[in-house]
C-alpha positions in Angstrom: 20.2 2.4 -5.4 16.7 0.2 -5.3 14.8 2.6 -3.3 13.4 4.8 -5.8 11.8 6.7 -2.7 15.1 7.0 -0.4 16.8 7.9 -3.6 14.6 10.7 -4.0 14.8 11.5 -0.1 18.3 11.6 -0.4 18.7 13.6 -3.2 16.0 16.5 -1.4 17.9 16.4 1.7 21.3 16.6 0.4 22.0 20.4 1.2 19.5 20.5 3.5 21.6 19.3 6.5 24.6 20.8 8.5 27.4 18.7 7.8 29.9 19.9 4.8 31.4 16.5 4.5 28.5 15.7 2.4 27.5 13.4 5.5 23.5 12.8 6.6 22.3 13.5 9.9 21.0 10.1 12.0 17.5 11.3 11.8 18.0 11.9 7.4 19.9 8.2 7.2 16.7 6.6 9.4 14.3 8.5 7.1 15.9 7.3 4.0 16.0 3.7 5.4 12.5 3.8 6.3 11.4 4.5 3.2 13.9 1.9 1.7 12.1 -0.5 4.1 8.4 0.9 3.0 9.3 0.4 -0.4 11.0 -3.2 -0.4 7.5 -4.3 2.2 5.4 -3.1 -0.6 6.8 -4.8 -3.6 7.3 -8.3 -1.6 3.6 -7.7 -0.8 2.5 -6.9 -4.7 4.6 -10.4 -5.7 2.6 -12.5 -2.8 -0.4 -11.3 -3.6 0.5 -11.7 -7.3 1.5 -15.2 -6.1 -1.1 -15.8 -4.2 -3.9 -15.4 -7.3 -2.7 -18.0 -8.3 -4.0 -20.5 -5.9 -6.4 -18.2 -4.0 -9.8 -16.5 -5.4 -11.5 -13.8 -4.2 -10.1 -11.1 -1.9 -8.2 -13.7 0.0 -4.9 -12.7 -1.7 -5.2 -9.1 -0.7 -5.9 -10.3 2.7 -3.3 -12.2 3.4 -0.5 -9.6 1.4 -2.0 -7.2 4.0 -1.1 -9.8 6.9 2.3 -10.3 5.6 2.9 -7.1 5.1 2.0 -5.8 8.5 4.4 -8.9 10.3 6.6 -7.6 7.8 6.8 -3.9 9.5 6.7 -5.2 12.7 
């Protein structure tokens, strides 16, 4: 999986719900995509800014990561 964080979730969660099938609930699959979708925001973010350095100075980089992250979650 490349969601370190829903990996984790998953792994926390997965005798902690009521089906025996070894099935998640709705609300444990949303969590656990939610953090996949944190996650994946996050690291496009820390490349753009990264990106970004390179032809920005200053803290206009980190601005505009924060921008696209935020459309990002939208």
């Amino acid at each position: 999986m490349k969601s370190k964080r829903a990996e984790k979730y998953i792994e926390e969660h997965r005798d902690k719900h009521p089906y025996p099938s070894g099935d998640f609930s709705a609300g444990a699959a949303f969590e656990a995509v939610e953090l996949a979708e944190e996650e994946m925001a996050e690291t496009a973010c820390r490349l753009f800014e990264q990106f970004m350095s390179g032809v920005f100075q200053g803290d206009t980089p980190k601005k505009i990561a924060q921008e696209f992250k935020q459309k990002l979650m939208e």
